[in-house]
VOGU-3710 file (C-alpha; in Angstrom, 3 decimals, decimal comma):
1> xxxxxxxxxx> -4,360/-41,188/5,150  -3,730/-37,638/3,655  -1,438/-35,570/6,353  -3,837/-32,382/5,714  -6,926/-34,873/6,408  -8,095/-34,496/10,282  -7,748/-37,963/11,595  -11,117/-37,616/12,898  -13,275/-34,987/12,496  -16,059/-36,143/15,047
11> xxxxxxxxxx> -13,929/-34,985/17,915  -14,732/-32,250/20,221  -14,462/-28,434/18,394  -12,272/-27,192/21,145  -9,463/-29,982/20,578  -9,884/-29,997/16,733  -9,382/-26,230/16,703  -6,257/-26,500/19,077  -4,933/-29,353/16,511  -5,739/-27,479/13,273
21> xxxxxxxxxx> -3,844/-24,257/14,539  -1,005/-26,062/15,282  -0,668/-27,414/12,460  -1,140/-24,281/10,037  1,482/-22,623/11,992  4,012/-25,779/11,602  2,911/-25,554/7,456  3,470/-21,856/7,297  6,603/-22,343/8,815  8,202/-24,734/6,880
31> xxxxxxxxxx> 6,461/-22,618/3,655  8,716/-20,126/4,615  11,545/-22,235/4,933  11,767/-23,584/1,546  10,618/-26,884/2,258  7,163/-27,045/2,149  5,581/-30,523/2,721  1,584/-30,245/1,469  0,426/-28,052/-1,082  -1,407/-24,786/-1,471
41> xxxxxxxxxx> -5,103/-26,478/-1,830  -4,299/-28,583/0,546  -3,413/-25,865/3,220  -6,464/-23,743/2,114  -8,769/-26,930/3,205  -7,252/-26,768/6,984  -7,793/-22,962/6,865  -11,297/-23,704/5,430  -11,839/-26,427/8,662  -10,737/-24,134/11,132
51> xxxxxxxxxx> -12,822/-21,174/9,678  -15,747/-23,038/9,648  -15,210/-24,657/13,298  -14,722/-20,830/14,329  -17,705/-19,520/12,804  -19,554/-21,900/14,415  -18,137/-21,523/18,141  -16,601/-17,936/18,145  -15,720/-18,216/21,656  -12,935/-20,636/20,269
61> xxxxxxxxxx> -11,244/-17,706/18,300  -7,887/-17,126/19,258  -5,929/-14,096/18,844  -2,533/-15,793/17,176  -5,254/-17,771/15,298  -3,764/-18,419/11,739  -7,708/-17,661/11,002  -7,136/-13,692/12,201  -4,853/-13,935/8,664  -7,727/-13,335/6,178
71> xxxxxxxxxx> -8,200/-9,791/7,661  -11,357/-8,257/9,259  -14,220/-5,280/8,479  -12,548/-1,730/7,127  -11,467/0,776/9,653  -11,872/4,490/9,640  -8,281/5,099/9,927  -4,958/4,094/12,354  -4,302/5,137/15,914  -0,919/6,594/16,458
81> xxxxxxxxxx> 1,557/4,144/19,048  4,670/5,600/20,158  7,798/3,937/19,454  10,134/2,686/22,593  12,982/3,126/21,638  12,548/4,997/18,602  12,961/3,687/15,103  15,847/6,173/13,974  17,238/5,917/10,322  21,198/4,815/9,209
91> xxxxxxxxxx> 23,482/7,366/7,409  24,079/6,439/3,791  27,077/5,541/2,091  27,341/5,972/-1,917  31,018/3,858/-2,633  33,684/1,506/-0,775  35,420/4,682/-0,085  32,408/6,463/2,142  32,516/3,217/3,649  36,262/2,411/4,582
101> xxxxxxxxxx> 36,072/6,081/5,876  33,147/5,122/7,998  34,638/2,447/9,543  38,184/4,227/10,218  36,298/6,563/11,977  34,791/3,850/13,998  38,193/2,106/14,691  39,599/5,685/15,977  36,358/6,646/18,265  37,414/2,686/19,984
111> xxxxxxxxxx> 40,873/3,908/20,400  40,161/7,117/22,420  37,845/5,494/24,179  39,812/2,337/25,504  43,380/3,794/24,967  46,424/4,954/22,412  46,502/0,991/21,232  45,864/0,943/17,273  44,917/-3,006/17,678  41,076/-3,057/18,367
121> xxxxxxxxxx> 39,174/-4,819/15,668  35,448/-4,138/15,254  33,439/-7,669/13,576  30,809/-6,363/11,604  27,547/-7,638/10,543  26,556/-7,546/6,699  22,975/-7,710/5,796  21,204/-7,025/2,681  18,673/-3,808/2,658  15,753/-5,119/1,979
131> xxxxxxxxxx> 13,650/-2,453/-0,309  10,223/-1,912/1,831  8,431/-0,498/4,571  9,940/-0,501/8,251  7,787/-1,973/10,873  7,848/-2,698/14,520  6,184/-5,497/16,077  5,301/-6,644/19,584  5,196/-9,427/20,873  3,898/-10,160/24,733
141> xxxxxxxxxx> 3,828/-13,862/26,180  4,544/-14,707/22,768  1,514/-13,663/21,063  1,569/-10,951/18,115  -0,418/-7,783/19,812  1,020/-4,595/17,971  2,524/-3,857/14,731  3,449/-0,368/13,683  5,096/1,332/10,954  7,846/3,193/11,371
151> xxxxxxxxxx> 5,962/6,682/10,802  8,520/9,739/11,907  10,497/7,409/14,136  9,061/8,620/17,217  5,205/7,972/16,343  3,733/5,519/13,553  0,579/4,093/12,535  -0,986/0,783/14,213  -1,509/-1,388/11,154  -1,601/-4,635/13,603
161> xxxxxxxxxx> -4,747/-5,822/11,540  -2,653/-5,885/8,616  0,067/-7,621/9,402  -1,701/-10,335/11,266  -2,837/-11,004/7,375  1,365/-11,892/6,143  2,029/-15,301/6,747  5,631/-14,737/6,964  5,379/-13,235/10,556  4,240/-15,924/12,860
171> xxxxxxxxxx> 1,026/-14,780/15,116  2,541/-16,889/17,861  6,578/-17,269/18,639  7,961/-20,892/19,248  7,473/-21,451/22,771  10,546/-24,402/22,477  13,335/-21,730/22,019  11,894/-19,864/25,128  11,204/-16,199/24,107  11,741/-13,360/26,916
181> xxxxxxxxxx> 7,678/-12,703/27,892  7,631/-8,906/25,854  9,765/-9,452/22,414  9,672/-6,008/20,495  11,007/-6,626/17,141  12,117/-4,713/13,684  11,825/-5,348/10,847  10,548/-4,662/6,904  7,560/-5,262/5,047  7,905/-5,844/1,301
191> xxxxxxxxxx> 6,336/-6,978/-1,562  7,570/-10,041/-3,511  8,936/-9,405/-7,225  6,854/-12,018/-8,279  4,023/-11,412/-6,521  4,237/-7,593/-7,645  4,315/-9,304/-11,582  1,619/-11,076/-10,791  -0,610/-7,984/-9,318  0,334/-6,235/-12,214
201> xxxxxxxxxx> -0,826/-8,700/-14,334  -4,088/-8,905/-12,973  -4,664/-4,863/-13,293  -3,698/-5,179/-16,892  -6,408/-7,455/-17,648  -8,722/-5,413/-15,780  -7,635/-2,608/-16,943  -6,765/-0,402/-14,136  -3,625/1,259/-13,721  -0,187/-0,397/-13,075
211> xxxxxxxxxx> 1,755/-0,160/-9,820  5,341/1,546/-10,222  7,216/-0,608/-8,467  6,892/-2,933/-5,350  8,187/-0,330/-2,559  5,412/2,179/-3,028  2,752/-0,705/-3,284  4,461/-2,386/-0,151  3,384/1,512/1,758  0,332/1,818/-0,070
221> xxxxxxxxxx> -1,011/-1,723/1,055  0,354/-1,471/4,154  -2,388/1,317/5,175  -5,337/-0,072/3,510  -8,317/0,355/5,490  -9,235/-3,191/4,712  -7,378/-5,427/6,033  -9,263/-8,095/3,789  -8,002/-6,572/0,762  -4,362/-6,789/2,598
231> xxxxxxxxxx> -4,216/-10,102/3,087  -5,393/-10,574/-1,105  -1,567/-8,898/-1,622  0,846/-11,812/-0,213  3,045/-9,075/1,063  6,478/-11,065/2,810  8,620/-10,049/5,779  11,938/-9,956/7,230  13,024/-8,957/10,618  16,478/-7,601/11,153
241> xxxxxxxxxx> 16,894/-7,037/15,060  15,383/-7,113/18,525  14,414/-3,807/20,068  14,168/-4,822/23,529  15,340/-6,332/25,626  18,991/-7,271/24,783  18,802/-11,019/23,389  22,795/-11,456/23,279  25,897/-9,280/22,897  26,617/-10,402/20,174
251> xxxxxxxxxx> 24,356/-9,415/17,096  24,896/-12,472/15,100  23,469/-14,695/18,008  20,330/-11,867/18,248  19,440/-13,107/14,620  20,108/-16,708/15,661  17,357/-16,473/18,382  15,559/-14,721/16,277  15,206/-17,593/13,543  14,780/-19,796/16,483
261> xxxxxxxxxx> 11,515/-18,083/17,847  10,071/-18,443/14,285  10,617/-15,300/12,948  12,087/-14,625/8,957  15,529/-13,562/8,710  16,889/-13,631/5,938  19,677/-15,949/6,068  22,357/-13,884/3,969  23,621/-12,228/6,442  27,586/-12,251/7,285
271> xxxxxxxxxx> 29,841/-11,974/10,092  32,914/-9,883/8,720  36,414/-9,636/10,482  38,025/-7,485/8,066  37,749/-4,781/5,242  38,534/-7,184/2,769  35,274/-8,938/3,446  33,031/-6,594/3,989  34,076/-5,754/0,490  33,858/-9,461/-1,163
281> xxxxxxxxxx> 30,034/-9,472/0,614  28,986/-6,011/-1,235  30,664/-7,695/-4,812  28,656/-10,537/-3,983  25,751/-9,044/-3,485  26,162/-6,019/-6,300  26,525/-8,574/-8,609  23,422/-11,193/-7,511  20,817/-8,858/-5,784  18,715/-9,411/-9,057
291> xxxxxxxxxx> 18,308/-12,888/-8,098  16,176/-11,769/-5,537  12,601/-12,540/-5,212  12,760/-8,821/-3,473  14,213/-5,219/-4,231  16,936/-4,778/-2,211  18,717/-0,707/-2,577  21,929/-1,796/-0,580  23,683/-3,490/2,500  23,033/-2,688/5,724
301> xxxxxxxxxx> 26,694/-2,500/7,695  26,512/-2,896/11,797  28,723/-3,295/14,920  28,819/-6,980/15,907  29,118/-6,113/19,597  26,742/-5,037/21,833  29,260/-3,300/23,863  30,947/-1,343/21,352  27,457/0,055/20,091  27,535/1,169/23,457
311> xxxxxxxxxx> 30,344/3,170/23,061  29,963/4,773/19,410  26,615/6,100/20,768  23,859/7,713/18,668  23,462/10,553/16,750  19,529/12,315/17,036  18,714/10,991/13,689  20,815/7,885/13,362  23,107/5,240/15,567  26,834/5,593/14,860
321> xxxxxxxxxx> 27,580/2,005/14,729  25,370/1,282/11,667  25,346/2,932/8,252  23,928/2,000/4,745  25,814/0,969/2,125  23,642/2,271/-1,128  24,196/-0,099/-4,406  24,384/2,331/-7,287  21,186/2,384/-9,533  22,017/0,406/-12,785
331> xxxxxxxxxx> 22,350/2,613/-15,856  22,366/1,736/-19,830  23,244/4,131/-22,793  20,478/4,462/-25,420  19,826/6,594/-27,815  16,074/8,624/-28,283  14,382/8,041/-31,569  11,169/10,040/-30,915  9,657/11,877/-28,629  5,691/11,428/-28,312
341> xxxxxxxxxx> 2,888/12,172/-25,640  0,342/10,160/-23,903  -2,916/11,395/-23,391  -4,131/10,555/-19,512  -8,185/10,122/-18,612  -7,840/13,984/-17,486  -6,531/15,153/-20,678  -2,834/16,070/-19,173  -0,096/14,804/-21,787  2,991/13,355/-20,337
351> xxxxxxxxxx> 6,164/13,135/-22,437  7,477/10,271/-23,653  10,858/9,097/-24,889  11,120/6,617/-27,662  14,141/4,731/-27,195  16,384/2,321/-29,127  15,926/-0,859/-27,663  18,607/-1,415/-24,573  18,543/-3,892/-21,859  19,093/-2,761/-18,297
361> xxxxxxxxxx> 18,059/-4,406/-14,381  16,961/-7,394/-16,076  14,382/-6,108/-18,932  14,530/-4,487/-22,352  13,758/-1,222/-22,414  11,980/0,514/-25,186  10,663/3,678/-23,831  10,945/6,251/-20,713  8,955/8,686/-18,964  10,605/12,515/-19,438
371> xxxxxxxxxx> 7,316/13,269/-16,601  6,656/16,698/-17,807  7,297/19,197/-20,520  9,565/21,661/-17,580  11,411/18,770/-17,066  11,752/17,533/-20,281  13,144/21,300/-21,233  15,149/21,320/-18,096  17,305/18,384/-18,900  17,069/19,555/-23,142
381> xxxxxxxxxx> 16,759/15,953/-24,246  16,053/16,063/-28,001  15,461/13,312/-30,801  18,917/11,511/-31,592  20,414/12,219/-28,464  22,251/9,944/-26,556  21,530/9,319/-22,910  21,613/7,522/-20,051  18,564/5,669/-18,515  17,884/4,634/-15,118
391> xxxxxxxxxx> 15,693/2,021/-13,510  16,921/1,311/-10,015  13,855/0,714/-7,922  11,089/1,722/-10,521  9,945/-0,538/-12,932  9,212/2,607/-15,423  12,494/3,434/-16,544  13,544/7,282/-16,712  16,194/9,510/-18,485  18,979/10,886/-15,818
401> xxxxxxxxxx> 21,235/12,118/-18,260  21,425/13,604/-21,743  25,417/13,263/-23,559  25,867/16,270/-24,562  28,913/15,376/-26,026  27,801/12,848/-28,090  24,814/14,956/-29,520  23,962/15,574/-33,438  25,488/18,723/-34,904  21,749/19,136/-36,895
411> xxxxxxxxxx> 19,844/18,599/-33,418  17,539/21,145/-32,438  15,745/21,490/-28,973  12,345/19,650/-28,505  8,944/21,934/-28,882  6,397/21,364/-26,092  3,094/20,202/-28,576  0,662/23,137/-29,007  -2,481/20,235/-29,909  -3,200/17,058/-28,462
421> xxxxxxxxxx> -1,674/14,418/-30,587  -5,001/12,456/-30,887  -7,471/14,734/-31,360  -5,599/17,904/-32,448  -7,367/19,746/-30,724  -5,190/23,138/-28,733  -3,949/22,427/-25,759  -3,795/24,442/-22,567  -1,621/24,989/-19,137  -3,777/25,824/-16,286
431> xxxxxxxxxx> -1,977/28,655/-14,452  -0,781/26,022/-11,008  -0,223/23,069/-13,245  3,129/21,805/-14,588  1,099/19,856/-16,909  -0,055/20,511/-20,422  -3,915/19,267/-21,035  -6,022/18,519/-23,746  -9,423/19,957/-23,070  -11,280/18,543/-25,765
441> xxxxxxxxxx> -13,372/15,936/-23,730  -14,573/14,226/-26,843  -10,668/13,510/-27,394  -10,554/9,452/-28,270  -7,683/9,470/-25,671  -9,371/11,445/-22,714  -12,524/9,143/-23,846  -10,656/6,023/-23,953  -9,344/6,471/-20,399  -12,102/7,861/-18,867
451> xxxxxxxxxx> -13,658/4,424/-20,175  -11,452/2,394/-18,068  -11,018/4,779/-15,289  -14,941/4,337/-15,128  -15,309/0,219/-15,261  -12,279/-0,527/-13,303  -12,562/-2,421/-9,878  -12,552/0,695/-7,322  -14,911/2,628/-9,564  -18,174/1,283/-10,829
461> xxxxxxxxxx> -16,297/-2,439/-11,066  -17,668/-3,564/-14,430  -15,817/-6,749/-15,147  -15,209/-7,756/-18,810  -14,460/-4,939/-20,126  -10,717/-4,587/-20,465  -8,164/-2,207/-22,547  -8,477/-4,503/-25,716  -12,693/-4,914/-25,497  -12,874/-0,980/-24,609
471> xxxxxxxxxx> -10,988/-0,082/-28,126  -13,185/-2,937/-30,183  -16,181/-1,048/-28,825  -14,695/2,565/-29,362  -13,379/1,310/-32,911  -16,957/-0,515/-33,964  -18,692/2,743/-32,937  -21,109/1,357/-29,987  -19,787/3,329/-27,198  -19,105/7,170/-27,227
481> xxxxxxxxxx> -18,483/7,769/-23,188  -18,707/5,969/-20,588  -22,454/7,018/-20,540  -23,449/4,806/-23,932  -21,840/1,754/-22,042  -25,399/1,251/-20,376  -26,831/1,623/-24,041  -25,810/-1,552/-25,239  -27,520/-4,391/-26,228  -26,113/-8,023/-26,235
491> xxxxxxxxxx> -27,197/-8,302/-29,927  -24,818/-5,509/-31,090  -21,922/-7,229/-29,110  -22,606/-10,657/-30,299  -21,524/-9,223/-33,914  -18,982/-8,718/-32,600  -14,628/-10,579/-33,369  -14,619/-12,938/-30,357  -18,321/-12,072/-28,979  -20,324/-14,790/-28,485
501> xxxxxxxxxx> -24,071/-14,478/-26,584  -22,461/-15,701/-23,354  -19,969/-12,987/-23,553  -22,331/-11,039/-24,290  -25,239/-11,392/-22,087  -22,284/-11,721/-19,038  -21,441/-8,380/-19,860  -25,284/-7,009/-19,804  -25,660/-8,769/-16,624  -22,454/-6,956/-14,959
511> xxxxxxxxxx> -23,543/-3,401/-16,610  -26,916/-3,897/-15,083  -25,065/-4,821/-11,494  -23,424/-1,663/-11,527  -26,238/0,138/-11,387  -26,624/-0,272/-7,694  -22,736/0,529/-6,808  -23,907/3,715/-5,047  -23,174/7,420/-4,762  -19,257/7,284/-3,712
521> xxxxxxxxxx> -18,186/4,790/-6,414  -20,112/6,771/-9,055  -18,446/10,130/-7,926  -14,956/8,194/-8,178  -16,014/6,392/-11,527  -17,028/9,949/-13,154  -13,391/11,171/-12,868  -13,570/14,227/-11,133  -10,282/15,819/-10,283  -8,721/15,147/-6,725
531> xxxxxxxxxx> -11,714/13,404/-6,058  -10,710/9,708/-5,448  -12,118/7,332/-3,245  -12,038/8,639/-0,119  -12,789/12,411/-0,716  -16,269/10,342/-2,913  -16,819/8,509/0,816  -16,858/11,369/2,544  -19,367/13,586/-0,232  -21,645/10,158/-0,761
541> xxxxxxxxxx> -21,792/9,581/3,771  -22,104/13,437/4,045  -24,403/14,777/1,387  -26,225/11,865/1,062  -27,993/12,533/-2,819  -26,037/13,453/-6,063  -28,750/16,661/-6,214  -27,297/17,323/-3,022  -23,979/17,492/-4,029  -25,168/19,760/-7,417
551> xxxxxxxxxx> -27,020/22,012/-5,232  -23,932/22,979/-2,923  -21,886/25,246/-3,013  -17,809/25,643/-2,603  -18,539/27,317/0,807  -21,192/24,579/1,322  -18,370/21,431/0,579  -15,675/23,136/2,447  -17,814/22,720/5,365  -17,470/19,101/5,200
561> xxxxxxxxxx> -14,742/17,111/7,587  -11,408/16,770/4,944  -12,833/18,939/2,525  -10,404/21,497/1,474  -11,042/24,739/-1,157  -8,774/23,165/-3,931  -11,266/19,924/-3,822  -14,643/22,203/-3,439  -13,420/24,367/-6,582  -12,530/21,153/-8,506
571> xxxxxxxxxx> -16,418/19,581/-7,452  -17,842/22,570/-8,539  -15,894/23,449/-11,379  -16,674/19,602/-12,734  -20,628/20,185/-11,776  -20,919/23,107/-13,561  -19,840/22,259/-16,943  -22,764/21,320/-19,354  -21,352/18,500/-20,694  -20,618/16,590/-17,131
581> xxxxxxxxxx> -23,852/17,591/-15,764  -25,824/16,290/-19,134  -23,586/12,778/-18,394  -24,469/12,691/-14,950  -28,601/12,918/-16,308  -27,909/10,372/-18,443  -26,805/8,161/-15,910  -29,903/8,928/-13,813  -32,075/8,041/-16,639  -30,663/4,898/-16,824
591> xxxxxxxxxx> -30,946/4,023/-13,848  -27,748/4,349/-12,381  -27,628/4,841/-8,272  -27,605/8,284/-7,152  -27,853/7,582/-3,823  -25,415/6,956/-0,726  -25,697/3,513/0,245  -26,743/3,389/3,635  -24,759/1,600/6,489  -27,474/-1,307/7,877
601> xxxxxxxxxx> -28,977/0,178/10,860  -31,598/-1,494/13,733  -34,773/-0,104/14,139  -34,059/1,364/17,406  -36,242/5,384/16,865  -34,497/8,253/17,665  -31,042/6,763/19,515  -29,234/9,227/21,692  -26,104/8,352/19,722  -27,902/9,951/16,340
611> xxxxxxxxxx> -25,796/12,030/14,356  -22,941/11,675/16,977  -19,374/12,238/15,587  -17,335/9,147/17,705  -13,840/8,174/17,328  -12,134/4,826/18,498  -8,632/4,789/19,323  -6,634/2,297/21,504  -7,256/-2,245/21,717  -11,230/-3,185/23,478
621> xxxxxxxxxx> -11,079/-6,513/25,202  -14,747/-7,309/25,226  -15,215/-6,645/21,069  -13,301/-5,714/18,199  -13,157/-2,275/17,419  -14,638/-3,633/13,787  -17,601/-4,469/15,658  -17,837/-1,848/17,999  -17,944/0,931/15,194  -20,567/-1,270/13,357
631> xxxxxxxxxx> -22,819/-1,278/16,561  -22,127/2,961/16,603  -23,281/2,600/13,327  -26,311/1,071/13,970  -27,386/3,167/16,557  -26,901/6,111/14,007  -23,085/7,403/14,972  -20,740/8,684/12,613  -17,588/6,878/13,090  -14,758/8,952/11,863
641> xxxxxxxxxx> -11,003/8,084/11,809  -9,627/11,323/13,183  -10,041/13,908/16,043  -11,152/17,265/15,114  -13,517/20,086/17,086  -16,333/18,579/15,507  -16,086/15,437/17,131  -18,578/14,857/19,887  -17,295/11,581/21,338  -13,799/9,462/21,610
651> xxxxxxxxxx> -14,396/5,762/23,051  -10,478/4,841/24,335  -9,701/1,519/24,914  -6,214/0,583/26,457  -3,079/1,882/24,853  -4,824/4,778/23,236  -2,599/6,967/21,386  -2,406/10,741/20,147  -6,130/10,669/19,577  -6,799/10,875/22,979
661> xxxxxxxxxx> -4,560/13,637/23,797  -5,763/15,561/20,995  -9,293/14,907/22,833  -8,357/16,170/25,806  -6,656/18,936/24,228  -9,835/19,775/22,956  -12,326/19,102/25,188  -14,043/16,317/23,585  -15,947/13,925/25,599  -13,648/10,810/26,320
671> xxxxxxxxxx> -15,715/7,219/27,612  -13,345/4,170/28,572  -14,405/0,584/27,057  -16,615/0,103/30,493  -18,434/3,588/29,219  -18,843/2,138/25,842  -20,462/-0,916/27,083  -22,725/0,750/29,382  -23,394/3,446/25,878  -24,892/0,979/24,001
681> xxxxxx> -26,791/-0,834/26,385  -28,608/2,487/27,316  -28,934/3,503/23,531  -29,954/0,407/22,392  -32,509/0,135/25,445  -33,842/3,667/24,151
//
């Protein structure tokens, strides 16, 4: 019999439930272990077993469920939690110097503090700096129940919904190794290099823009709304200390415990009794951090003892017995060969350098951003130069120096273009812009991007159409905007290199399901300027209509929660230009939605929560607070992530946050969970 098989699947739900949760956390721990012992599908069909037992009895849900991994319905936006003891940051180091001075300083603070004796030795810790995003997690009777990024120090973000979804942080500690009943731990949230790759990947064949490098993804998925579209990352996790309380005196034995309760630490870490090998570890490491299935910027240096922490003390900003130790960014010599432009979906040109082809942090390098033409001028780089590029972190390599030195005698400086280098068209400066643009909106370039800008997956998500199908279709003539997409017939594409008529009518069928998409992805799709997917939420939930939209003014948009004058003036600006607003017709007339789609709503008349601005904030015990803004919803709330004068309700549950000082601040009417209970029964009664 199959280990992942259920022995017998005729047993009661409850038991069944109880055995298949144990047994996903005992998988997901070894996975993380290295020594995995069934295989992905095989994992996926006990996930799929216990999803459909708890679908079908959802009083057997669990809160450390491995089920609560796939993530839940969007939120609004995070409630603030209040760090205790605060998350402070480390003081850098840049060289073994910064760092032998560091820990001479340490050595003397011991020696007026115990006595004149020279002898004291301080063991150190060595751990590698993992490259991510700081987070805090609590843990009470052993049972995940907060998460929280690291924010200022003092205040952060709940993202607890998202990192239930990472299967590298258990939902549940190992009750063998007997954890202390409230376990608040630290710790970093990063993205895997090869999962990264693999992301990448994928937007390349959909044709949506690449991720710079895993760090800024790590933040950016981190705060997703949707914790569903989290959990679809595979983001990974190490945790690097206990907060409180105290596990040991002795920091090595904290991480010990640590590993014991089930949590990842990562095992590289190093007790070090002298100079000598704090120095071997940071060689070590220097030389094999690209290894890594992680970015790592450095080594993390700390005070073995509890008790000597004690006595270095903290600064305001960062504990004395801790400090960074910051690899240096790896650097190649080049030399530029050209210097060209690309032409972005809103016309602005960014400088490029051509580059001789050089191999640095693990890739060849052919090319690097100069970002813009004031830059570019700033450092003077110029066409035979030699210079120095840099990747450390990014994966988009960029010129940090120019060798002056070594430069041509016949070199002159570079010339900003004057046309776009597509179209030739003139190009322009807009007087608070760095940038230069292209204005020419029939430009193939500005065309070409606004193309895939248009189909990609957070626009009008038109799948099929990818970078090399957009130029066959541009090249053969059949598309001149995004507009003439909805023109085309599955006869012209079956003419087509590589067309055949399943292609083909696959494509007609997604073009025609994009027509229903709705008012906020066709005001991201349309590429208006600082308009992006949340600013189009808030026009599509607000206004409703696109003729609403046309018919307002700035004054009329500023009005709008989050709507500032720069975004009104771009809106309007966009709206009034003939050739948008004879696009935007054309895209009526084909039928394209105009409309907001509407939240599903009961059929409950005029509910005394209609047209109510509410907030949630803080944890409900009797529903989730994804289900308690869909029943708002339904009775015709507004459910908004933030706290402003406008709001005419805040429901706050148990450790609610800033919100509900802000509330109070304000005078904004403030209901407990019992009041939100007794809310809807009276409004849906009504």
């Amino acid at each position: 019999m199959s280990k992942t098989q259920p022995s017998d699947r005729s047993r009661n739900p409850e038991a069944r439930a109880a055995e298949l949760r144990n047994a996903l956390r005992r998988h997901e721990r070894l996975y993380y272990a290295g020594s995995p012992e069934i295989s992905d599908r095989e994992f996926d069909a006990l996930m799929d077993e216990l999803l459909e037992i708890e679908r079908a009895h959802p009083a057997l849900v669990t809160p450390d469920s491995p089920s609560q991994r796939v993530g839940g319905e969007p939120v609004d936006g995070f409630d603030q939690i209040d760090h205790q003891p605060p998350m402070l940051s480390l003081d850098n180091t840049y060289n073994e110097e910064e760092l032998d001075d560091w820990m001479d300083r340490l050595q003397k603070l011991l020696v007026d503090e115990l006595g004149d004796s020279d002898s004291f030795g301080i063991p150190l810790v060595t751990e590698l700096k993992v490259d991510g995003v700081s987070i805090s997690i609590l843990y009470e009777d052993g049972v995940l129940t907060q998460a929280a990024t690291r924010g200022n120090g003092r205040v952060g973000d709940d993202v607890t919904e998202n990192v239930k979804t990472i299967r590298a942080i258990p939902l549940r500690l190992d009750e063998s190794a007997d954890p202390p009943a409230r376990l608040l731990v630290r710790g970093e949230i990063y993205m895997p290099r090869s999962v990264f790759m693999q992301l990448n990947e994928r937007r390349k064949a959909a044709d949506e823009p690449l991720y710079v490098n895993p760090r800024n993804t790590t933040a950016g998925t981190i705060r997703l709304l949707d914790s569903r579209e989290v959990a679809s990352r595979s983001l990974s996790a190490v945790v690097y200390d206990a907060a409180s309380p105290q596990l040991s005196e002795r920091h090595s034995e904290t991480l010990e415990r640590l590993v014991s309760f089930g949590l990842p630490v990562h095992p590289s870490w190093q007790v070090c009794h002298t100079t000598a090998e704090v120095h071997a570890y940071l060689e070590h490491w220097t030389e094999r951090r690209h290894a890594l299935d992680f970015d790592t910027d450095g080594v993390v240096v700390k005070v073995e003892g509890v008790g000597q922490r004690e006595i270095f003390g903290a600064t305001s900003k960062a504990p004395r017995w801790a400090v960074a130790y910051k690899f240096e960014a790896e650097q190649a010599l080049t030399k530029v060969e050209g210097i060209g432009a690309q032409v972005g979906r809103t016309g602005a040109l960014t400088p490029v350098a051509f580059l001789e082809p050089v191999f640095v942090a693990g890739t060849t390098v052919k090319r690097a951003t100069l970002h813009n033409y004031e830059d570019l001028a700033r450092k003077d780089v110029r066409v035979g130069d030699v210079v120095a590029i840099e990747k450390g972190g990014d994966i988009i390599p960029k010129v940090v120096e120019v060798r002056v030195s070594e430069r041509p005698r016949d070199s002159v400086p570079f010339v900003p273009p004057t046309h776009c280098p597509v179209c030739g068209e003139p190009v322009a400066k807009l007087d608070d812009e760095v940038a230069l643009r292209c204005v020419n909106v029939a430009c193939p370039a500005v065309v070409r991007e606004s193309i895939r800008h248009f189909v990609s997956r957070n626009a009008m998500n038109i799948e099929g159409l990818g970078e090399k199908l957009i130029d066959q279709l541009l090249e053969a003539g059949l598309v001149e905007d995004y507009t003439s997409l909805y023109e085309l017939r599955a006869e012209d594409l079956i003419g087509l290199e590589g067309w055949g008529e399943k292609s083909a009518t696959r494509l007609r069928e997604e073009l025609e399901k994009s027509k229903g998409q709705g008012l906020a992805r066709l005001l991201h799709a349309v590429g208006i300027r600082f308009v992006g997917e949340r600013v189009a939420a808030i026009l599509a939930r607000d206004l409703k209509t696109l003729d609403a939209i046309e018919a307002a003014s700035e004054d009329d948009l500023t009005e709008l929660e989050e709507i500032g004058p720069k975004v009104a003036a771009s809106v309007r600006q966009f709206l009034d230009h003939p050739g948008n607003r004879e696009r935007l017709d054309r895209l009526r007339s084909f039928g394209v939605s105009v409309e907001a789609l509407e939240p599903e709503v009961s059929a409950d008349a005029q509910s005394p929560l209609e047209g109510q601005r509410v907030v949630l904030t803080g944890t409900l015990e009797s529903m989730t607070r994804s289900a308690a803004k869909r029943r708002l919803e339904q009775l015709g709330a507004r459910v908004s992530g933030s706290v402003s004068a406008k709001t005419d309700l805040l429901i706050a549950g148990e450790k609610a946050g800033s919100k509900l000082k802000k509330a109070e601040e304000l005078g904004v009417e403030t209901l407990d969970e019992a009041g939100l209970i007794q809310l809807l029964e009276s409004a849906g009664r009504s």
